[in-house]
C-alpha positions as CSV (number, residue, x, y, z in Angstrom):
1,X,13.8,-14.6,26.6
2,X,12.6,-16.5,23.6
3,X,9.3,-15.5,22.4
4,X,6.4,-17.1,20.3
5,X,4.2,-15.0,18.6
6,X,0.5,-16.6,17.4
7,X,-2.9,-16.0,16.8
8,X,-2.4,-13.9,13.0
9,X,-5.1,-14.8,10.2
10,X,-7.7,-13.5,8.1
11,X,-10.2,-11.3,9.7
12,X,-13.1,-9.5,8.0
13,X,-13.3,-6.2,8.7
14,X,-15.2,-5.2,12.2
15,X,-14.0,-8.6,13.2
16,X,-11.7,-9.4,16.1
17,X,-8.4,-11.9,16.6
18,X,-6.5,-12.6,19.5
19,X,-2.9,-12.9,19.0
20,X,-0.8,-14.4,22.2
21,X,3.0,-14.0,23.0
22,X,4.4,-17.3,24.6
23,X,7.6,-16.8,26.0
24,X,10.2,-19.1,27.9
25,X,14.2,-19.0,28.7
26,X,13.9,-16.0,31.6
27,X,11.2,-14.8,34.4
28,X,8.5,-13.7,32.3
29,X,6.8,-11.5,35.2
30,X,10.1,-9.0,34.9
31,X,9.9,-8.0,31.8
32,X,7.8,-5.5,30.4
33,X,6.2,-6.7,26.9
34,X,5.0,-4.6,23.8
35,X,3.0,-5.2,20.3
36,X,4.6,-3.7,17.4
37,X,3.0,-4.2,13.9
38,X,4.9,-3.4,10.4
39,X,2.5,-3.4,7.2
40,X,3.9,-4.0,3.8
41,X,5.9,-1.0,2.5
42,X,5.9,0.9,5.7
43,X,8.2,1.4,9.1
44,X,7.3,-0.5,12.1
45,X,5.4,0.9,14.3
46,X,4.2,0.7,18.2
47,X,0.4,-0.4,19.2
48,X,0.3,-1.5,23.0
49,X,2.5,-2.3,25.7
50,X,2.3,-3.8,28.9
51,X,4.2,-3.4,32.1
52,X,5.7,-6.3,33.8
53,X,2.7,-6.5,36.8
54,X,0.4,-5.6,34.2
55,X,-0.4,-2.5,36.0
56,X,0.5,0.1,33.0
57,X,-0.7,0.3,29.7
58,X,0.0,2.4,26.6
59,X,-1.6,2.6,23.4
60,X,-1.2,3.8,20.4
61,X,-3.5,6.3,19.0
62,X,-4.8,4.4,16.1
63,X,-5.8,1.5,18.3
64,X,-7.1,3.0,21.6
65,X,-10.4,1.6,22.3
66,X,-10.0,-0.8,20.0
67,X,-7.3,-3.3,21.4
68,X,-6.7,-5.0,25.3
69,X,-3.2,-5.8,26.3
70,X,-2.8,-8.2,28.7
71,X,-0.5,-10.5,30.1
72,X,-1.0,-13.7,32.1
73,X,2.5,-14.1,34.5
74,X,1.0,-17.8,35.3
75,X,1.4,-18.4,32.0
76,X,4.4,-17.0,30.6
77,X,2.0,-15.3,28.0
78,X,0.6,-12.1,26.9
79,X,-1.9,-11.2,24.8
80,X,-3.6,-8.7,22.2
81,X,-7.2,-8.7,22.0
82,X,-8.5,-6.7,18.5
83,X,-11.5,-5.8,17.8
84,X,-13.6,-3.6,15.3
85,X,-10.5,-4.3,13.3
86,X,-10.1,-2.2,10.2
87,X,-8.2,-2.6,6.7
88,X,-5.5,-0.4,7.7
89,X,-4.5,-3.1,10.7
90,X,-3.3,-5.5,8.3
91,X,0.3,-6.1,9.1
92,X,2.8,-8.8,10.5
93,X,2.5,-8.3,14.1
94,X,5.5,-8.8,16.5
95,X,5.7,-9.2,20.5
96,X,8.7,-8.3,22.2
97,X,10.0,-7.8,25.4
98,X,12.8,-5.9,27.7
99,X,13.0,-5.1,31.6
100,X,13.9,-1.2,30.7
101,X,10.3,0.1,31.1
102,X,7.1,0.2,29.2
103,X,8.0,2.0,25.9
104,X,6.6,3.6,22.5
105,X,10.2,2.8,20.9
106,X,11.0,-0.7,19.7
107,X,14.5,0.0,20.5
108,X,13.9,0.1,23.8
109,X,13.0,-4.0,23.5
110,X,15.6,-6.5,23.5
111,X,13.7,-9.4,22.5
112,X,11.5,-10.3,19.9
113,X,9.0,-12.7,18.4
114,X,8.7,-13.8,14.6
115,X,5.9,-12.7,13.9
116,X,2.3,-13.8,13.2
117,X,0.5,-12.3,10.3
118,X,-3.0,-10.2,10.2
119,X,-5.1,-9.5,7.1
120,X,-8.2,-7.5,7.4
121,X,-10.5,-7.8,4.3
122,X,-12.5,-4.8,3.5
């Protein structure tokens, strides 16, 4: 699975983004997607994920109520909607994908994205 992260840019804070996940090369619908995000200086860290029907979702902490996953299967894309974004959500934020399960632990994704880039402006 190849996968095309997009949507990053600079948001003032209490604004939203939208990032989407492309991806191509296998059957989207079987895989189970997550967002991971790492700011500058700091460990990667989980923030949604999605299962492959879209039925499950998980979310971290920090974001719950704050952030939609979804995933269109039509469209070989998934998304992240964020709103009431905040300073501290300022990072490069990656997509990824694996048919393991929905998890919390970016090890348990095979693929990845490159990356698209958020700054929130206090």
């Amino acid at each position: 699975v190849q996968l095309q992260a997009s949507g990053g840019g600079l948001v003032q804070a209490g604004g939203f983004l939208r990032l989407s996940c492309a991806a191509s090369g296998r059957t989207f619908s079987n895989y189970d997607m997550g967002w991971f995000r790492q700011a500058p200086g700091q460990e990667r860290e989980f923030v949604a994920s999605i299962s492959w029907g879209g039925g499950r979702t998980v979310y971290a902490d920090s974001v719950k109520g704050r952030f939609i996953i979804s995933r269109d299967n039509a469209e070989n894309t998934f998304y992240l909607q964020m709103n009431s974004l905040k300073p501290e959500d300022t990072a490069v934020y990656y997509c990824a994908a694996d048919r393991g399960g929905i998890s919390r632990d970016g090890r348990g994704y095979k693929y990845w994205g490159q990356g698209t880039l958020v700054t929130v402006s206090s």
